[in-house]
Legacy VTK file of the C-alpha trace (Angstrom):
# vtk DataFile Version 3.0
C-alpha trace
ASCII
DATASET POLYDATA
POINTS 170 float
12.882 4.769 -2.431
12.361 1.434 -4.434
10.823 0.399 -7.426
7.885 -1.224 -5.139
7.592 2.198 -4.344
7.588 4.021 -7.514
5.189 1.109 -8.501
2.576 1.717 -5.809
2.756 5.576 -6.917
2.062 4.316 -10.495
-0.579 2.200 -9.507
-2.280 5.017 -7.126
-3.070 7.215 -10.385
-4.505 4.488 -12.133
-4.305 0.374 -13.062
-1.986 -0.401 -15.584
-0.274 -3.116 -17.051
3.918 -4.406 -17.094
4.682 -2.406 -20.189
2.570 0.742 -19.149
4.867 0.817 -15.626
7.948 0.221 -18.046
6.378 3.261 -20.172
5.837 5.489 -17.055
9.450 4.840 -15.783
10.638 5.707 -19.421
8.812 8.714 -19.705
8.542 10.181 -16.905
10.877 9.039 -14.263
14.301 8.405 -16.367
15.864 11.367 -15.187
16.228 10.312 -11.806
15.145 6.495 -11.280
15.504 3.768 -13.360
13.942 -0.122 -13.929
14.018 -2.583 -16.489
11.722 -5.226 -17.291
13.721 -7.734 -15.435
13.153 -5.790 -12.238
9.692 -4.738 -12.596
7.715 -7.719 -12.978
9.306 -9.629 -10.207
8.997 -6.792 -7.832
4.627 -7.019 -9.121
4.767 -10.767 -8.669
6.439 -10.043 -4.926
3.683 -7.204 -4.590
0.990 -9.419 -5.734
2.308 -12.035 -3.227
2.028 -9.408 -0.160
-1.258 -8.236 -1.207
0.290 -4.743 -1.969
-2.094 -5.318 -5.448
-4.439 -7.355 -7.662
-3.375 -8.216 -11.383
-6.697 -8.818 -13.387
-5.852 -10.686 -16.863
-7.504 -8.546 -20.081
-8.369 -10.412 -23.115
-7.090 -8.339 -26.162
-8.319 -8.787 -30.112
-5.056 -10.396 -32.246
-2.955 -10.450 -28.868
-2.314 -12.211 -25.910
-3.843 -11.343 -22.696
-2.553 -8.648 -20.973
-2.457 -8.403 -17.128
-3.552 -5.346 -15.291
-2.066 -4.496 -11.834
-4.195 -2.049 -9.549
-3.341 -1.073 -5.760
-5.019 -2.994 -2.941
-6.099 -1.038 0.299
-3.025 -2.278 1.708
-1.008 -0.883 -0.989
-2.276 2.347 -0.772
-1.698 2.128 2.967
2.224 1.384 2.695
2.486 4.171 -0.493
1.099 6.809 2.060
3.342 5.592 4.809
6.225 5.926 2.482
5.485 9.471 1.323
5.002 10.504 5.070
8.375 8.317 6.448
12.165 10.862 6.475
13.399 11.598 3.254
16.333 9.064 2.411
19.453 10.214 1.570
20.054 10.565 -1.964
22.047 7.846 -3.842
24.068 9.221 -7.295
26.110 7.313 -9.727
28.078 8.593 -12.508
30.544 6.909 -14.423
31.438 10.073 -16.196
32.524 11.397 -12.855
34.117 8.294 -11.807
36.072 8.342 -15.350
36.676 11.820 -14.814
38.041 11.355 -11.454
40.939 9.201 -12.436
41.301 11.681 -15.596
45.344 11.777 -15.106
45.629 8.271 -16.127
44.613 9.057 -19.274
45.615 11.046 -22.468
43.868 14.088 -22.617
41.747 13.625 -26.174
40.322 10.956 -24.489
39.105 13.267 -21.317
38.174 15.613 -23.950
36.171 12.668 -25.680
34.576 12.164 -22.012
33.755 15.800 -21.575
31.885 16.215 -25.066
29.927 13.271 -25.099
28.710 13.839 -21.480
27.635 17.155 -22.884
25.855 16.001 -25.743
23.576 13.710 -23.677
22.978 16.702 -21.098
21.566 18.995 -23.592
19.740 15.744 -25.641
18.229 15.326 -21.695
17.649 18.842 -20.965
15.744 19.202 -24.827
13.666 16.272 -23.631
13.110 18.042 -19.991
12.200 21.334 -22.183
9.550 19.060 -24.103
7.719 17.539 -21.497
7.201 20.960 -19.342
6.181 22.290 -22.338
4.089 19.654 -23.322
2.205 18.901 -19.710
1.704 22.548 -18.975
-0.748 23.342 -16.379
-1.660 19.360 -16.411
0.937 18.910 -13.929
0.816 19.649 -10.389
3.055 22.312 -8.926
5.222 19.575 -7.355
5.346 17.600 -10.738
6.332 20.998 -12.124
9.479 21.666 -9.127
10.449 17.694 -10.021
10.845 19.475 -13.805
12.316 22.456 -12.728
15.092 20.898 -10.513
15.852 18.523 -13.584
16.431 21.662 -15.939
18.288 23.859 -13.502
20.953 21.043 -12.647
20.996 19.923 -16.401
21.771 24.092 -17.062
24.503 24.170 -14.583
26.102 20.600 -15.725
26.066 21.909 -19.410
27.272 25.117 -18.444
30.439 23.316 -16.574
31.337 21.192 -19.310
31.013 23.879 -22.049
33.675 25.966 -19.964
35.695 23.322 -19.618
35.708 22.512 -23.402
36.609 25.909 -24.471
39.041 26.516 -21.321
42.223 27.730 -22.690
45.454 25.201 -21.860
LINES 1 171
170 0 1 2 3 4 5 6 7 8 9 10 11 12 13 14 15 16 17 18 19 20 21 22 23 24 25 26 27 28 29 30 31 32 33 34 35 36 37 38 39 40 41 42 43 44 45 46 47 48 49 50 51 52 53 54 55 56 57 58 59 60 61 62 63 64 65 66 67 68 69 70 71 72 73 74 75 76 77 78 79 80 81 82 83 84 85 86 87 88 89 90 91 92 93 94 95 96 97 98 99 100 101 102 103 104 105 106 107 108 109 110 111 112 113 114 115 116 117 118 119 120 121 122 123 124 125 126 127 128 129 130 131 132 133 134 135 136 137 138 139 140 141 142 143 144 145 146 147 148 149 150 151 152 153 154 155 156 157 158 159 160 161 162 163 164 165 166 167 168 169
């Protein structure tokens, strides 16, 4: 999985523009894949370029124009042949765990540090996870609802870890 990827997914739902991709990948994909600006329009000028999409420019009252990206025949063709290729194998980077890893080296109310913040931005990420199943309801597919799921039952277990580990006895 790439961003051209999650882009032609985006753009399968429905046209949108730079910032409503950027929006998307902020709402709903942060939990497990991540783009900025600086990788997202150069992967729709490259995609524009193959003929993977079209960008129309929108005149807007007060604003500059805004361009809209939607899919292209093609694009739709390569988004299906990337939901039907193998599964890859899943890529996962922490630097808590690295941090954690090498722990010994040092002083333990800096581990501790480690441990609590980690935990505060699990349960800040698991609230937010809460919300949006909440929120979407039956709106969602029962795929987008598993996706969910997943995300709250590792979140659980993660939280659960590091609040043992907080109150663990020396």
């Amino acid at each position: 999985m790439n961003t051209q990827h999650v882009i032609l997914g985006i753009l399968h739902n429905q046209p949108s523009s730079g910032y409503e991709i950027k929006q998307y990948f902020e709402q709903y994909f942060s939990f497990f894949f991540d783009a900025s600006f600086g990788t997202i329009y150069p992967t729709l000028a490259k995609m524009e370029k193959s003929g993977l999409l079209t960008k129309e420019s929108v005149k807007q009252e007060g604003k500059p124009d805004k361009n809209v990206y939607s899919l292209t025949p093609e694009g739709a063709a390569q988004f299906h042949a990337y939901l039907m290729s193998p599964l890859e194998a899943e890529v996962f980077r922490s630097d808590f765990l690295m941090r954690l890893y090498f722990g010994e080296l040092a002083d333990e109310d800096t581990v501790t540090g480690w441990i609590s913040s980690q935990l505060k931005r699990k349960e800040m990420l698991y609230a937010e996870l809460q919300r949006q199943m909440e929120e979407f309801g039956e709106r969602i597919s029962p795929a987008q609802r598993l996706c969910l799921q997943v995300g709250l039952v590792q979140y659980e277990a993660t939280i659960q870890l590091l609040k043992e580990q907080l109150v663990r006895p020396e």
